[in-house]
N, C-alpha and C positions, 0 to 999 in steps of 0.2 A: 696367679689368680686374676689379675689386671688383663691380663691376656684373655683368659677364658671369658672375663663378662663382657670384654671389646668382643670377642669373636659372637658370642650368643647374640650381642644390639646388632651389630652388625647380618646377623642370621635373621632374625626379627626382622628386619630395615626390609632387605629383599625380602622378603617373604611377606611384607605389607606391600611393599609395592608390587607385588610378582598378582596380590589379590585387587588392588587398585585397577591396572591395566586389564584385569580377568573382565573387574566389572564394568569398564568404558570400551571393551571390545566389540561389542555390535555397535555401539554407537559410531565408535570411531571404521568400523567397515562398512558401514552404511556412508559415513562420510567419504570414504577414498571412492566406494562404487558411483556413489550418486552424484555428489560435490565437487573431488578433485578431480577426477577423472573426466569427467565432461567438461569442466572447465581447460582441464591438461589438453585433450580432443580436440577443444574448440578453438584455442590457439592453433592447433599445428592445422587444420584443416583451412583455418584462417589467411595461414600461406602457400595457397593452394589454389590451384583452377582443380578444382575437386567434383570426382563423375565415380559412378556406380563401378564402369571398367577402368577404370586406372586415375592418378592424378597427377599434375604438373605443377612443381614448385615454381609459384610467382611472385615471392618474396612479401611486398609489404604493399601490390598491387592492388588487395582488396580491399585495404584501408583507403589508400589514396581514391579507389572509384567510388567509397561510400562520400568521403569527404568531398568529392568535385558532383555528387550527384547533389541536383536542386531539391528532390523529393526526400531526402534525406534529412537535409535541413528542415526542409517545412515541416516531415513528422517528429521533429525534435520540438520545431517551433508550436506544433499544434499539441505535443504532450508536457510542454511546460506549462503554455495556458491550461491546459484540464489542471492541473496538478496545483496552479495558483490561485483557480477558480474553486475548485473542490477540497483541497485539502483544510486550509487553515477556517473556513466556512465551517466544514463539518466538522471540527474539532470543538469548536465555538458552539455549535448547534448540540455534542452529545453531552456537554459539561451544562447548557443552559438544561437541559431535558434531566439529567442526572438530579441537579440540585433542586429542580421543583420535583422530582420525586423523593428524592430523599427521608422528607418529611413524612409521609405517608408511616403506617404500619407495615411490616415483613411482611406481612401475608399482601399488601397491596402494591407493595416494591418487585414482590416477585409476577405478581400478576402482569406488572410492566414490563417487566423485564426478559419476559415469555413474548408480548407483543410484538417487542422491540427488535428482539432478536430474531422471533420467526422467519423475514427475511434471507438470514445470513443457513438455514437451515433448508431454505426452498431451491432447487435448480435454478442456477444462471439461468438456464433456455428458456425454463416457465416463466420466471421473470422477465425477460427480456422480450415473451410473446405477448406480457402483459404490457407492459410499455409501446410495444409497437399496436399494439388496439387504442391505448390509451391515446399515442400520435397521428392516430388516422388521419389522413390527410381529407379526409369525406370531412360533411358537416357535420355526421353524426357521432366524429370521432370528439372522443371524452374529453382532449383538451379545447380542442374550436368550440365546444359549446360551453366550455367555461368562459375563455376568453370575449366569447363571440357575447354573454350580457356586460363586459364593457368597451364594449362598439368595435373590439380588432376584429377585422377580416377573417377569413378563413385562410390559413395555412398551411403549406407541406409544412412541416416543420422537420421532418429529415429529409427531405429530398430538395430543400433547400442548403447552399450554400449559407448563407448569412443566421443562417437557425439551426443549422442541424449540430454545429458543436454547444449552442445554448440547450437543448435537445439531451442529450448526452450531460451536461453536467446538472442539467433539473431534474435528470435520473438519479446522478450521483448523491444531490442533496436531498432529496426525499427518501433515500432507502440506502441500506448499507451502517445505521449507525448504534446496532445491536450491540456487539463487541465493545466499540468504545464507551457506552454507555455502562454495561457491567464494569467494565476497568471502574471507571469513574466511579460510578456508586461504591466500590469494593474502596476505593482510596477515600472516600468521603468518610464510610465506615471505620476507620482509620485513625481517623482525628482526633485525638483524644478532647472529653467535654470538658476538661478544665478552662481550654485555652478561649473557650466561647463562655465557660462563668466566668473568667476574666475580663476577658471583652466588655461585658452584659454589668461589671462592677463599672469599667468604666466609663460608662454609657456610651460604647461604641454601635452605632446604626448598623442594620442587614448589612448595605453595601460598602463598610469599614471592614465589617468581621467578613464579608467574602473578600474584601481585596488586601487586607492583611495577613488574612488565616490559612480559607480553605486554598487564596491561590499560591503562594507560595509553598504552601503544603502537597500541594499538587504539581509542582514543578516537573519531578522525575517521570511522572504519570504523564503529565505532555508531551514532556520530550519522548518518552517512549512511543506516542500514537502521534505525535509531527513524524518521528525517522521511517515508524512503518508506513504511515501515511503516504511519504513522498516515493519511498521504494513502490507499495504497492499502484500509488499511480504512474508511476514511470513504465511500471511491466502493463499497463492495462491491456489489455487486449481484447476481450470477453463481448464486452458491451459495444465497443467500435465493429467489431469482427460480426457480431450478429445484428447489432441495429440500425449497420449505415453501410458496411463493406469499406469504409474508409471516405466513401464520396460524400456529398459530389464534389467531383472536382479535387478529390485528396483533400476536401475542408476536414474532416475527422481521422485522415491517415495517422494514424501513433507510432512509433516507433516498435513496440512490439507487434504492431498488424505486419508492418513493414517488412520487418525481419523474419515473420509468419511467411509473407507474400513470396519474400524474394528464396527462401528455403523449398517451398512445398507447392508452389505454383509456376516459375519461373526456374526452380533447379540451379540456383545458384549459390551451391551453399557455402560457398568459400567467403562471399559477398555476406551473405546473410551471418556468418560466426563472425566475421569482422565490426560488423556491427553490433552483435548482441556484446562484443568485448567491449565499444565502446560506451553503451548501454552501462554496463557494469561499471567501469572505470567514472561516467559520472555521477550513477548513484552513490559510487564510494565516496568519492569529491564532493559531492551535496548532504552528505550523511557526517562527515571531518568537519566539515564545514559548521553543522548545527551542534555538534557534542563542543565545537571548541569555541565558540560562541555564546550559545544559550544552555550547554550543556558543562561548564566549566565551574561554577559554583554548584552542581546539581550534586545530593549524598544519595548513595545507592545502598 
């Protein structure tokens, strides 16, 4: 008898997991087509002087000429500024914008939050044609005659070195903060009102119950839009690639223009997979890095 109800749990067992693995089956083959497999790809082409008619195994060649190249560095160097510049800024800017809507009614929380986000629902390219009228380097362009009523000059402002990554990150912080702003509202939403008719018994001030409450309540919701944050600017690409071409001078070159450049322009793509490896390998490291630090008391 002991036997037969081991044999049936056992029959049950497989046959939950036989439907377990049924239902993670496109996910998980989407994964090996999309994911592992290009990353598997990108390695081995990695060690490779790699061409349309044949390839020659170079070992660990294309790593060492990303490493000893100068241009290299500086698009590392010029996507960690973007990335230091823009990220913790906008994170700061979609929590300040969140919490003074908050208050509003649903029907006017969502009115915002259509604004907000419209952006994130418009083409990159539309966008980015609007930013380049906006940057005109004429006087009639939209920022010189802002700047120009208090007394600065007229400006390239991307075709300048010295402006053109400022350029680029006053895009960054003017648009793009749709997404984090829902997150936020949706976490604010969250909160349960006891912990603020507590507060409000103790006669705790606005700026008590935000830096007791809502922001340690928000902690996991940070750290989730600091990691995509830092990923998504480490891969920028978009806005460099169409608003500046990386110039002048490589001042706005990123790291994913870069490995853009050296793939699909230059043909070198053994260079270019070597790099987007290393690409990866420091997002990982910068990503360990915030979960084991700012992410180590956070409950999920």
């Amino acid at each position: 008898m002991n036997q037969t109800l081991t044999k049936r749990k056992k029959l049950k067992l497989e046959s939950d997991s036989g439907w377990g693995y049924a239902f993670i089956a496109v996910a998980l083959i989407a994964f090996c087509l999309f994911t592992a497999y290009p990353v598997i790809n990108a390695f081995i082409i990695s060690l490779q002087e790699y061409g349309p008619l044949g390839s020659t195994f170079v070992g660990l060649e294309n790593f060492a000429n990303s490493f000893s190249d100068e241009l290299f560095w500086k698009a590392l160097k010029n996507t960690l500024v973007y990335t230091l510049l823009t990220v913790p800024f906008n994170i700061f800017l979609s929590f300040l914008i969140a919490i003074l809507i908050i208050p509003f009614k649903k029907r006017t929380q969502t009115i915002f939050k259509a604004l907000y986000y419209l952006p994130a629902v418009a083409s990159g390219v539309a966008l980015a044609v609007v930013w380049l009228w906006i940057f005109d380097p004429l006087k009639t362009g939209i920022f010189n005659q802002l700047v120009g009523f208090f007394g600065v000059s007229n400006q390239n402002w991307l075709g300048s070195s010295a402006t053109a990554m400022f350029s680029l990150v006053l895009m960054s912080w003017l648009s793009s903060h749709g997404t984090a702003i829902i997150i936020y509202l949706a976490a604010l939403l969250g909160i349960d009102n006891s912990y603020y008719e507590a507060a409000e018994i103790d006669g705790a001030t606005f700026l008590q119950k935000l830096w007791f409450i809502v922001v340690p309540f928000l902690k996991p919701t940070t750290l989730f839009l600091l990691v995509t944050g830092v990923i998504g600017s480490f891969q920028v690409f978009q806005n460099a690639y169409l608003m500046t071409g990386g110039g002048p001078d490589h001042a706005t070159t990123m790291v994913g223009l870069l490995i853009f450049n050296n793939a699909f322009t230059y043909f070198e793509f053994g260079e270019a997979a070597a790099q987007s490896l290393v690409l990866a390998a420091i997002i990982g490291f910068i990503s360990f890095l915030q979960f084991k630090f700012i992410g180590k008391d956070v409950e999920y």
